[in-house]
TIDRENDO-852948 format. One line per 4 residues: number of its first residue (from 1); their letters; for each residue x, y, z of N, C-alpha, C. Coordinates in steps of 0.02 Angstrom, whole numbers. Layout:
BEGIN
NUM) A) X Y Z X Y Z X Y Z | ...
***
This chain:
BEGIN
1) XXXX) 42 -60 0 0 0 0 44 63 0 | 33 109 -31 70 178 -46 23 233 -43 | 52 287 13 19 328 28 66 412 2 | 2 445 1 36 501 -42 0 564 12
5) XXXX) 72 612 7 86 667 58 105 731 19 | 85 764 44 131 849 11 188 842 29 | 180 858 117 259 849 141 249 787 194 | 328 761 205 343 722 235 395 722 298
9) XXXX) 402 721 354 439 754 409 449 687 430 | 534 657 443 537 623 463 565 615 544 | 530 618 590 574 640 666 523 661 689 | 498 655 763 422 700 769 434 720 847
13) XXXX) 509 745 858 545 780 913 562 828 916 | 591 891 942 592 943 965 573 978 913 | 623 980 851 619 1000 790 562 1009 747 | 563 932 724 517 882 669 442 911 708
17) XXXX) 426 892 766 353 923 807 319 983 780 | 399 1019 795 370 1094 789 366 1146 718 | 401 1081 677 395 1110 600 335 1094 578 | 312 1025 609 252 1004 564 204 1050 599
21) XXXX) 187 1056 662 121 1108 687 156 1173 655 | 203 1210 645 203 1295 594 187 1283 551 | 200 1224 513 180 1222 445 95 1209 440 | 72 1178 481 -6 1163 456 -35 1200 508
25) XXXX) -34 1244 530 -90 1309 560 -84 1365 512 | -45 1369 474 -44 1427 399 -132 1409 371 | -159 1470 363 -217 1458 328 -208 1438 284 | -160 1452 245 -165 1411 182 -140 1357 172
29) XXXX) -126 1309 229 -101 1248 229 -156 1218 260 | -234 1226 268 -263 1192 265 -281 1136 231 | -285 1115 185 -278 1066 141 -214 1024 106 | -163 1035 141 -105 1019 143 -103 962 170
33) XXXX) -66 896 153 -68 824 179 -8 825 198 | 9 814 271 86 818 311 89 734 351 | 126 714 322 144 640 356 206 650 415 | 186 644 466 272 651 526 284 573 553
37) XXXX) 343 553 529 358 522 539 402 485 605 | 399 451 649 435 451 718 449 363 746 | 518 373 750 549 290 748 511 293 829 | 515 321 879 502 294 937 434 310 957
41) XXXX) 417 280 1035 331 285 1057 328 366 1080 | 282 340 1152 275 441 1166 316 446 1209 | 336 518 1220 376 535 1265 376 519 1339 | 410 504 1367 420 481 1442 395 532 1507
45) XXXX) 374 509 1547 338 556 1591 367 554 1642 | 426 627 1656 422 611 1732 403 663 1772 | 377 645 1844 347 701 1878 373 690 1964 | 348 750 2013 393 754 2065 461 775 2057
49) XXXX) 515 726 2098 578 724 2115 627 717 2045 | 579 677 2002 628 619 1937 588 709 1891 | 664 706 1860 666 733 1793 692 712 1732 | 678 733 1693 695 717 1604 810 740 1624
53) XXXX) 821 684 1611 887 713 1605 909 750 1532 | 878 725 1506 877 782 1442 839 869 1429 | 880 916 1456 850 967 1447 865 1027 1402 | 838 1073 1386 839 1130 1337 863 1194 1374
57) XXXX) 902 1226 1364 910 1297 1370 874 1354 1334 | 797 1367 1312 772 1393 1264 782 1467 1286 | 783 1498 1223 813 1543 1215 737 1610 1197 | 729 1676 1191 666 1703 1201 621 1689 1112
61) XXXX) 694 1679 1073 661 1689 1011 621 1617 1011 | 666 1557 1052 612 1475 1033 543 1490 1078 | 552 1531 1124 491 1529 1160 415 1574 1112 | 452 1598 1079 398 1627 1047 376 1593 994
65) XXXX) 409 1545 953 379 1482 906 339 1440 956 | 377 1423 1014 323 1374 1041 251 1435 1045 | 251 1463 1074 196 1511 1078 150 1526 1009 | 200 1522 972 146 1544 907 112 1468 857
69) XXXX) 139 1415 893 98 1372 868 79 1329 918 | 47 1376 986 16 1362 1037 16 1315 1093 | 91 1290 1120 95 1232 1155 131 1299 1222 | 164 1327 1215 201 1363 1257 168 1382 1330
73) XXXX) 97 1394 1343 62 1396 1414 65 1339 1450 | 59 1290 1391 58 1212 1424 116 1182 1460 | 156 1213 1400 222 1184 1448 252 1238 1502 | 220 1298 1504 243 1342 1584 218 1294 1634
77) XXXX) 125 1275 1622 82 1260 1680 134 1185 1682 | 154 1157 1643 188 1075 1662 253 1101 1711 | 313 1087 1673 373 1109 1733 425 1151 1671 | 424 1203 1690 468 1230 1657 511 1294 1729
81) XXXX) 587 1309 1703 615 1355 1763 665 1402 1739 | 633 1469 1734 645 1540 1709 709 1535 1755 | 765 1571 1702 834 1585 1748 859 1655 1723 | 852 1711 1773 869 1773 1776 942 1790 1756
85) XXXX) 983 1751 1775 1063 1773 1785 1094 1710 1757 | 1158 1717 1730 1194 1672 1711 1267 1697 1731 | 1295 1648 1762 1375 1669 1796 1431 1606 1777 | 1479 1629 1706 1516 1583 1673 1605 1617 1717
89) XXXX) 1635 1576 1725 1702 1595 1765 1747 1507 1729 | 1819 1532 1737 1884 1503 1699 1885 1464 1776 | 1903 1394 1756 1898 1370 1811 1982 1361 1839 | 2024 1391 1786 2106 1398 1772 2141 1452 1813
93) XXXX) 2075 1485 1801 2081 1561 1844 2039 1623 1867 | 2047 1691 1850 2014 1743 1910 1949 1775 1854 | 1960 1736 1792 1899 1783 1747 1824 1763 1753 | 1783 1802 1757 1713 1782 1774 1684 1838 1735
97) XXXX) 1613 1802 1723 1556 1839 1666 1508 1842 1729 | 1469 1889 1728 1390 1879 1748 1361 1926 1701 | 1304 1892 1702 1243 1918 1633 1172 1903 1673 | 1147 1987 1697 1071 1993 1723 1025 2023 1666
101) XXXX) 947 1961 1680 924 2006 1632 880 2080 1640 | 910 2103 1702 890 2169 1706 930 2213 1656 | 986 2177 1630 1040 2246 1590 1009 2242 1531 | 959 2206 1523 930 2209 1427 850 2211 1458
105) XXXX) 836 2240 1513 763 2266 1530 719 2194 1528 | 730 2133 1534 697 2068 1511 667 2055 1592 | 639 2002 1585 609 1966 1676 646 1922 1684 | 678 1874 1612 713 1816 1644 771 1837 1553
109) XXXX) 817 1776 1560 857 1748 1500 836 1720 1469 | 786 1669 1506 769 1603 1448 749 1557 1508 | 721 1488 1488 689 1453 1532 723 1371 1516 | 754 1325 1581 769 1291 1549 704 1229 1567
113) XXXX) 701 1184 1508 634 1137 1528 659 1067 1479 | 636 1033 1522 626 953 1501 626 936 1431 | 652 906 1395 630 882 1326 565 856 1302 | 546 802 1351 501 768 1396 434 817 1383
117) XXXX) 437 876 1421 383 909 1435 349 926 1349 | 413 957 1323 384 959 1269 377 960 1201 | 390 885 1205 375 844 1184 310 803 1194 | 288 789 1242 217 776 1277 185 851 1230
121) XXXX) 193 913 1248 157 969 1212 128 955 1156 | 186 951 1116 177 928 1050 153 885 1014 | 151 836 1060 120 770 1027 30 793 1043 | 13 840 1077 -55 843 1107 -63 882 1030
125) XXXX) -45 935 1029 -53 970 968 -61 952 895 | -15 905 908 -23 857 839 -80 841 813 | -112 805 880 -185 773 866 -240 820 844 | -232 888 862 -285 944 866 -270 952 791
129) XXXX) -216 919 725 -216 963 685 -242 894 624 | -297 914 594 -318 859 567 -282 850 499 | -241 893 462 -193 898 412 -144 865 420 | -111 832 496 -62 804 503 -64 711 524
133) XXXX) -52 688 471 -49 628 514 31 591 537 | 2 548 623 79 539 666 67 462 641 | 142 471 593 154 383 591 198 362 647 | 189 306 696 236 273 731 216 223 780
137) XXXX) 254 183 834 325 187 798 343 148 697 | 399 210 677 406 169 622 467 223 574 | 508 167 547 567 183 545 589 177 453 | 610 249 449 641 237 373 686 190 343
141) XXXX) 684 137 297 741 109 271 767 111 197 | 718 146 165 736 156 82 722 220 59 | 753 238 5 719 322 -32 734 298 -86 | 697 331 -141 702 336 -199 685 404 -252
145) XXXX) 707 423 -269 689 473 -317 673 490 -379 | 624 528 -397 610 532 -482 584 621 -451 | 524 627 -490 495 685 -488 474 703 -439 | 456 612 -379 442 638 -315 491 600 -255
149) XXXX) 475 585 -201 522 551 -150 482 508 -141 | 513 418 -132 464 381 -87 509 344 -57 | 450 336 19 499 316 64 494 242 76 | 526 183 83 508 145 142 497 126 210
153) XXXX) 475 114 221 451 114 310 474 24 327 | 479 37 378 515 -34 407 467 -83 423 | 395 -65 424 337 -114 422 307 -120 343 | 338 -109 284 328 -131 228 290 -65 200
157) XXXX) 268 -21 231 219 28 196 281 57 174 | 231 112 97 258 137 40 236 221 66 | 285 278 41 243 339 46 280 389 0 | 228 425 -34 263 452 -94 249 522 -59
161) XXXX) 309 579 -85 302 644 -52 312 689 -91 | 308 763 -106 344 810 -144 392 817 -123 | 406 834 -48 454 871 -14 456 836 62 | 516 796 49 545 747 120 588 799 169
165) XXXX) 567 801 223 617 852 263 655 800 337 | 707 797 329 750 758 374 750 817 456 | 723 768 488 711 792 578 733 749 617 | 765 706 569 794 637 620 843 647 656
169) XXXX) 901 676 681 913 677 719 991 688 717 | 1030 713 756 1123 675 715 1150 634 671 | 1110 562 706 1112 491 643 1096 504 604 | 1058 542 559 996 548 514 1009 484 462
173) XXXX) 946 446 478 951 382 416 938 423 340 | 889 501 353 879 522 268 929 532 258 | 967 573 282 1040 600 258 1081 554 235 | 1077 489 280 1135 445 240 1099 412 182
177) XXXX) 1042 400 196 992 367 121 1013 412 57 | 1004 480 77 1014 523 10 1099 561 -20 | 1129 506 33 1201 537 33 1212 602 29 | 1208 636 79 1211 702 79 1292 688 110
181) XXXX) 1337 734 88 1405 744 138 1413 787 188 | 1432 756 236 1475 800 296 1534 818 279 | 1544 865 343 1619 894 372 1584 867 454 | 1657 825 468 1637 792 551 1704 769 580
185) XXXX) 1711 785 637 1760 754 682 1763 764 751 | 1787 710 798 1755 674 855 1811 734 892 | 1766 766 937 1791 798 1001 1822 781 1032 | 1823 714 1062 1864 666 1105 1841 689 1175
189) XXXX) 1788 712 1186 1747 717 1244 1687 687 1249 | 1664 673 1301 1574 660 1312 1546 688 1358 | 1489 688 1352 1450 756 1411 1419 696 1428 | 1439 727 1506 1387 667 1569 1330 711 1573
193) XXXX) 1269 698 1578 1207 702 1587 1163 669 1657 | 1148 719 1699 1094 686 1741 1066 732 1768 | 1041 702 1847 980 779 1859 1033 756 1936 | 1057 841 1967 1058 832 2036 1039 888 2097
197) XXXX) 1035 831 2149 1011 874 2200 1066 911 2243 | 1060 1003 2241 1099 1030 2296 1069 1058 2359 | 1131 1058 2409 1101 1082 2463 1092 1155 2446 | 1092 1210 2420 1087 1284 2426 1030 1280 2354
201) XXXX) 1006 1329 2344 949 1351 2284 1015 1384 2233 | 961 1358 2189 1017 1380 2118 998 1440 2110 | 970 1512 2127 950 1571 2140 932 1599 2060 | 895 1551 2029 875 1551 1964 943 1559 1910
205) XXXX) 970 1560 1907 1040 1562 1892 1086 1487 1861 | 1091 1514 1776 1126 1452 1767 1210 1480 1743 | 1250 1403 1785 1309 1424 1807 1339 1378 1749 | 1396 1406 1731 1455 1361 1688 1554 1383 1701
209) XXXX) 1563 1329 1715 1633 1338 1759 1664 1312 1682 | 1715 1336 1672 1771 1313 1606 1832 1294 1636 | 1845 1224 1612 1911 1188 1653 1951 1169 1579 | 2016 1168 1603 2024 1138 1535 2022 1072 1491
213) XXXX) 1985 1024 1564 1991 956 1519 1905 960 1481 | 1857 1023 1483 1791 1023 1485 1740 1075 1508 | 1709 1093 1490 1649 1138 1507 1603 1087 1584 | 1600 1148 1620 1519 1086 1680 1473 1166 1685
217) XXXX) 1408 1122 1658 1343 1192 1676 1307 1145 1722 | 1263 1197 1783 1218 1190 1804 1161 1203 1786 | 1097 1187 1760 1066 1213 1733 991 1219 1775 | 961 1263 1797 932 1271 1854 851 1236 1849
221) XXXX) 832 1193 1894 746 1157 1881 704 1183 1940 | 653 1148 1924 597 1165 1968 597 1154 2035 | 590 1180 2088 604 1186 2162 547 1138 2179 | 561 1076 2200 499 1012 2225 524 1007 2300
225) XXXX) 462 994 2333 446 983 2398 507 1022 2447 | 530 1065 2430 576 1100 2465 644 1102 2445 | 655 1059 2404 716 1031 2383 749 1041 2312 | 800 1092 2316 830 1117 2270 872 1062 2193
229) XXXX) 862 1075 2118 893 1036 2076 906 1072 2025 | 957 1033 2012 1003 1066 1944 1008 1004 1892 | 1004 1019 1816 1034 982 1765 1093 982 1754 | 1154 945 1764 1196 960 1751 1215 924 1666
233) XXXX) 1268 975 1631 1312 927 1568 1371 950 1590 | 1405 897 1607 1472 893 1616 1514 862 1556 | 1539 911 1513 1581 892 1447 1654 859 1466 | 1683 822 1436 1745 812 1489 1787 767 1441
237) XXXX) 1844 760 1445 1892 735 1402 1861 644 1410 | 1865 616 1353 1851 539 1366 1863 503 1406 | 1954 496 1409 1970 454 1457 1944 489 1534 | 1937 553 1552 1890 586 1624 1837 558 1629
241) XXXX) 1788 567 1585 1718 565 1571 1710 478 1600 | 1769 440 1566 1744 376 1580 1761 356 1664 | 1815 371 1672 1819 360 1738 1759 378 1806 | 1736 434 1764 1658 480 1804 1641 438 1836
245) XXXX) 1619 413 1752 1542 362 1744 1549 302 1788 | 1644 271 1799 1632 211 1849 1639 232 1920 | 1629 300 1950 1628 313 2009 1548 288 2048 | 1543 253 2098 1491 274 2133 1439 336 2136
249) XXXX) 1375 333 2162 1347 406 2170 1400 453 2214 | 1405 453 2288 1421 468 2335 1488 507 2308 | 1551 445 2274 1590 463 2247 1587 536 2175 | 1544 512 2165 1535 563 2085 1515 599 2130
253) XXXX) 1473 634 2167 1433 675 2192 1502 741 2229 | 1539 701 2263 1611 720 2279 1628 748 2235 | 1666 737 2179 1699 748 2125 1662 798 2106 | 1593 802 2078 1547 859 2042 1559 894 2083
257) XXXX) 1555 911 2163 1563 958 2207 1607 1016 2201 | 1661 953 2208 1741 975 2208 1752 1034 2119 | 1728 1019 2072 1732 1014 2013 1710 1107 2023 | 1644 1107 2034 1584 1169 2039 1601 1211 2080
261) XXXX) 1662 1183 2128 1682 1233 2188 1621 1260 2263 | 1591 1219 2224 1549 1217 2276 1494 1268 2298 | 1490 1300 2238 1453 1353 2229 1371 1365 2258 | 1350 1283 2262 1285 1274 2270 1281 1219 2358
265) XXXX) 1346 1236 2380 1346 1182 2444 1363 1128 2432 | 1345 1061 2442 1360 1007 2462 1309 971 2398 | 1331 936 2372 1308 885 2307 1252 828 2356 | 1193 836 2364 1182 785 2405 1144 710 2365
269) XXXX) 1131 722 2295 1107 658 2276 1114 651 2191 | 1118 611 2158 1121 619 2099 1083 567 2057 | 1036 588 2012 1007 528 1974 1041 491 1947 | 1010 447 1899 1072 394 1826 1103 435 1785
273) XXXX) 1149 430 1770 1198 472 1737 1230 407 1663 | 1190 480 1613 1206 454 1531 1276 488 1534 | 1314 461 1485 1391 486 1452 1354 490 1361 | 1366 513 1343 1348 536 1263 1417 569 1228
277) XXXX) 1436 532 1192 1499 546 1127 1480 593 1101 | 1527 663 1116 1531 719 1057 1560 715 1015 | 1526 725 939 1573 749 890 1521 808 853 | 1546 833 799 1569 897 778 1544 884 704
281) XXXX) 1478 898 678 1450 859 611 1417 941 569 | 1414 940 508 1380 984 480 1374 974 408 | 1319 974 391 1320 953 309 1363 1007 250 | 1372 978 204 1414 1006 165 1325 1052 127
285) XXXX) 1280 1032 115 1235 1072 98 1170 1037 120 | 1122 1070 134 1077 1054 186 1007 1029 131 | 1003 1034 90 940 1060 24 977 982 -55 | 942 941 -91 934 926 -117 880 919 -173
289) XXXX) 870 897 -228 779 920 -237 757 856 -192 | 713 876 -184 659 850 -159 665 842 -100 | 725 865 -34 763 859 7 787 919 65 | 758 918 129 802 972 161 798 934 228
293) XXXX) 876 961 245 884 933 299 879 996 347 | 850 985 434 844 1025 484 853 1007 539 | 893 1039 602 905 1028 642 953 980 660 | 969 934 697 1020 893 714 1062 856 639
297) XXXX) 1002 838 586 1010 817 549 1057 858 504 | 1063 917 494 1088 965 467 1182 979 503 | 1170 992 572 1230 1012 599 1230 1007 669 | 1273 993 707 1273 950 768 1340 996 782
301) XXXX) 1318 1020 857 1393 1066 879 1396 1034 971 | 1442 1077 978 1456 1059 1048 1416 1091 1108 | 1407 1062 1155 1327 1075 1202 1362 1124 1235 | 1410 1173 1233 1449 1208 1310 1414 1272 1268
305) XXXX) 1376 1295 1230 1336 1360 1231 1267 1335 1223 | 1253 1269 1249 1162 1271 1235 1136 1269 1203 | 1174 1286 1131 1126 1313 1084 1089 1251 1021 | 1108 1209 1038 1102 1166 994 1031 1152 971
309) XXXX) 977 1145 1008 904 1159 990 871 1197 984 | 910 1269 1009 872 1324 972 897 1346 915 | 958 1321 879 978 1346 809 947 1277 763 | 921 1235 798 863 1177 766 785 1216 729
313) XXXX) 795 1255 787 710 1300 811 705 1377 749 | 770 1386 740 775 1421 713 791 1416 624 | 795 1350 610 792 1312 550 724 1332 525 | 667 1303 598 604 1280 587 573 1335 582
317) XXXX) 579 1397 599 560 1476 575 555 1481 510 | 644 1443 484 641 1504 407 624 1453 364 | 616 1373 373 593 1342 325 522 1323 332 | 484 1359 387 412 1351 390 391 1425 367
321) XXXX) 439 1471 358 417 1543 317 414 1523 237 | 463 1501 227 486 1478 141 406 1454 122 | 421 1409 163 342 1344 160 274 1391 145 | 262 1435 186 204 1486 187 195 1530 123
325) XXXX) 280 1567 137 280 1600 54 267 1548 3 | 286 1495 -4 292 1450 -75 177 1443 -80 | 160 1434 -25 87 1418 -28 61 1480 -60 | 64 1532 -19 29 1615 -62 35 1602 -119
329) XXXX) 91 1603 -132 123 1606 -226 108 1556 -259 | 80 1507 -234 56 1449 -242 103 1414 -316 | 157 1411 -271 236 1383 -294 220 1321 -268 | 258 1246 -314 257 1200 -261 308 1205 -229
333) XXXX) 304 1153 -178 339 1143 -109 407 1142 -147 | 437 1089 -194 478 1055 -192 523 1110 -242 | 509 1176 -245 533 1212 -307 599 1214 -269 | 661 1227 -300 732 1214 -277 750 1302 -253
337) XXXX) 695 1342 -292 721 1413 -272 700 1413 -188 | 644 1395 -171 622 1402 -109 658 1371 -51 | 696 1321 -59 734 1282 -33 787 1305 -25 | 823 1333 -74 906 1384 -82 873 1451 -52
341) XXXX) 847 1479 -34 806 1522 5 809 1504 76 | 805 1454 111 814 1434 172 887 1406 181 | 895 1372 141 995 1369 146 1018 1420 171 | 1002 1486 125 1039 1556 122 1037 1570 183
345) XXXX) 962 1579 215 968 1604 288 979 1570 333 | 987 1505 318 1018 1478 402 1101 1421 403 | 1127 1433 328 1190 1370 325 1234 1441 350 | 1246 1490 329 1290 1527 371 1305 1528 430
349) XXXX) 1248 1558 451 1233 1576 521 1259 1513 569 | 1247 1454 559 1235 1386 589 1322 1366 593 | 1360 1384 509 1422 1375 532 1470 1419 578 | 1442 1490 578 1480 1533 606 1473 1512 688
353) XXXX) 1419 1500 725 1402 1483 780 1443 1406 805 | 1481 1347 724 1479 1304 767 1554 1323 757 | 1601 1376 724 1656 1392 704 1668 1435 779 | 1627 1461 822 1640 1504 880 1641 1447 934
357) XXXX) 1606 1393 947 1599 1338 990 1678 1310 968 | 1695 1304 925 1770 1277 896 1812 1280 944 | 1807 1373 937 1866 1411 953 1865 1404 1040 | 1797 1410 1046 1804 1406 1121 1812 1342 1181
361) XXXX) 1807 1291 1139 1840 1234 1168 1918 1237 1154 | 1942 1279 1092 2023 1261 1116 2028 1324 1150 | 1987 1376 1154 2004 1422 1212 2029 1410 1283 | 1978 1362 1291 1986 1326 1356 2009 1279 1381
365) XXXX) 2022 1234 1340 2082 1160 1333 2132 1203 1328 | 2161 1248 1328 2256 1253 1297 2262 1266 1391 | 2325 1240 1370 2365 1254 1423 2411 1310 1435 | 2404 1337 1385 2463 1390 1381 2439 1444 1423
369) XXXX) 2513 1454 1468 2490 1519 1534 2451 1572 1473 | 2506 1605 1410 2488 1660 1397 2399 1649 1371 | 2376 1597 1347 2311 1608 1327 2267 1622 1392 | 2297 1574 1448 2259 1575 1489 2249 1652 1542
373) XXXX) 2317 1676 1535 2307 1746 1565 2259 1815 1511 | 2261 1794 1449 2218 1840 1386 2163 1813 1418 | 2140 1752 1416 2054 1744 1427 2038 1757 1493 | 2086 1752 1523 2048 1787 1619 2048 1847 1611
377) XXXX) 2086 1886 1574 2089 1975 1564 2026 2001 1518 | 2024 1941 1472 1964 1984 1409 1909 1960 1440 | 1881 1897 1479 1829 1902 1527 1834 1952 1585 | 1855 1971 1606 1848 2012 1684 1832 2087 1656
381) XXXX) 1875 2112 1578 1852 2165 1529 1796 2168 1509 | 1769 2117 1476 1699 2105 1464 1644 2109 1510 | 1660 2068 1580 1632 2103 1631 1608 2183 1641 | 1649 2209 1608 1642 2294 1658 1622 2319 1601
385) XXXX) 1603 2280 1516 1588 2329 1480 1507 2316 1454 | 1466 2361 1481 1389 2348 1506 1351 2355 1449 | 1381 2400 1390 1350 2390 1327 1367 2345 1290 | 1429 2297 1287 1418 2239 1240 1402 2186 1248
389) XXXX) 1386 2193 1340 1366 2119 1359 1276 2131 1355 | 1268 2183 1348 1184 2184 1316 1184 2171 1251 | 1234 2174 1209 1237 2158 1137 1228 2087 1134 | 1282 2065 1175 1279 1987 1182 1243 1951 1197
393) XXXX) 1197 1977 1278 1143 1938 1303 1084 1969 1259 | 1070 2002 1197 1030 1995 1153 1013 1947 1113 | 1084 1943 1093 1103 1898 1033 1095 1844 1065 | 1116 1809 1116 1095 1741 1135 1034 1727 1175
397) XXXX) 986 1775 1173 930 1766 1191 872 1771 1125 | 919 1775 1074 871 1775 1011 835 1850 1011 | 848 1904 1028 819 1952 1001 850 2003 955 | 848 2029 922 871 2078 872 851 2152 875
***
């Protein structure tokens, strides 16, 4: 059996979710047939004490996509935790950043929240949109191309598309189906992941200490039954990272302490702790006919600025604008100008951001006194200079 789609979204996670609901609340994508495709079930629920160890740093511009294709109240009223201040310091030496968002007139920076949460959002939304249908679980294994795309699905179904958009993920099976090329190479770090409990309140405030074997952020959660928690990603050279992972709680809990300086008191508990392999991926071009890749699938950077799902989010802006313009003009989807139109605005941008993450991991890995005395001097400078760190905490809060 072969089923036929306008567009086709394969991934129906942070990204993939939120492209397919922009794209089908356009009035004129009412009649538009959107297939989203998603290898796994629904998102995992956790509530109380247990959190999603996977979390987002969203930034003001993602908060306003979630908002404009209506999940964003839902996920305040679920668990989400506004962080006012951010305080980054050399863990080598005397340089320290703080960034309030009183200096850019804001209430908070950004909010960090569960993947989990919303994701649950999204999948509710989905259902409300009768233009969209959720295939899963179910998993791509073939493409083929002529005038249109068809996919195989791993339970034997057929689906023919104008316009296949890859949301899968880092791995992306489209990307390698359609041989798209990278530029990629392995960090030789992995970021530990878990949720922990401190004795002091994270005072809304997310913290990031720079060491040189690694970046460690705290990333601040929801205050339950009295009891203060942080997300931590602890980036860390391999052979570190692995040793972490075979410490005990009690033991790791020590170490993270020791690590954070103790900024937040005494480490008193720590959930399961993932290790996840960084590397360093970005397509050589993001757009094929009949073909665009977004979000993870596209370019994969290093987690020590956060930004990795909101320059996903920000894919899903300009190729759900393209999408809207191509409908008015009543262009099809799959026209190659509309497509090189969304390249334009986001393959730059995407490399310059993962070309600054570059620099700033060997900023902070070198050992060399003299770098290390320049970056404690040009942070502690940056400190005292109040108009460009509003430039900055603009720019990484997504406003213009």
């Amino acid at each position: 059996m072969t089923q036929t789609f306008d567009i086709v979204i394969v991934g129906a996670g942070l990204v993939g979710g939120n492209l397919a609901c922009a794209i089908a609340q356009e009035s004129n994508a009412q009649d538009l047939r959107i297939a989203l495709i998603e290898a796994g079930g629904d998102a995992q629920h956790f509530e109380g004490e247990h959190f999603d160890p996977r979390v987002v740093a969203l930034t003001q511009a993602s908060q306003h996509l979630l908002a404009k294709i209506g999940i964003w109240s839902e996920v305040l009223q679920s668990r989400a935790c506004a962080y006012r201040d951010m305080h980054v310091w050399d863990g080598e030496g005397t340089g320290d950043i703080h960034f309030n968002c009183a200096e850019v007139r804001e209430n908070h920076l950004g909010h960090i929240v569960e993947n989990s949460v919303i994701v649950t959002a999204l999948r509710k939304k989905i259902a409300e949109h009768s233009n969209i249908t959720l295939i899963q679980p179910a998993k791509i294994v073939n493409l083929v191309r002529d005038a249109k795309v068809q996919i195989e699905l791993d339970n034997g179904e057929l689906i023919t598309a104008n316009l296949l958009i890859a949301a899968d993920g880092a791995q992306s099976k489209v990307r390698e189906l359609a041989a798209f090329e990278t530029r990629e190479w392995d960090y030789g770090h992995k970021a530990i992941v878990t949720t922990v409990q401190t004795e002091l309140p994270h005072q809304a405030t997310a913290w990031q200490r720079f060491m040189r074997t690694g970046p460690l952020a705290f990333l601040p959660l929801s205050t339950t039954n009295q009891k203060h928690f942080c997300s931590i990603v602890w980036s860390a050279e391999t052979e570190l990272a692995d040793e972490l992972m075979q410490l005990n709680d009690a033991e790791f809990c020590a170490r993270l302490g020791f690590a954070f300086e103790h900024k937040l008191g005494k480490i008193i508990h720590t959930a399961e702790r993932f290790a996840i392999p960084l590397r360093q991926r970005h397509a050589k071009t993001y757009i094929q006919p009949n073909i665009v890749l977004v979000g993870d699938a596209a370019h994969n950077i290093h987690p020590l600025a956060g930004q990795g799902v909101n320059l996903g989010l920000l894919d899903v802006i300009a190729l759900a604008q393209e999408i809207e313009r191509a409908l008015i003009r009543k262009v099809p989807l799959n026209d190659f100008s509309i497509l090189r139109r969304y390249q334009r605005q986001r393959l730059a941008g995407n490399l310059i951001m993962m070309s600054a993450m570059e620099a700033f991991k060997r900023l902070f890995g070198s050992e060399s006194l003299m770098l290390t005395w320049l970056r404690n001097s040009g942070m502690r400078q940056l400190n005292s200079l109040t108009e460009l760190k509003k430039i900055i905490v603009k720019a990484a809060m997504g406003l213009h």
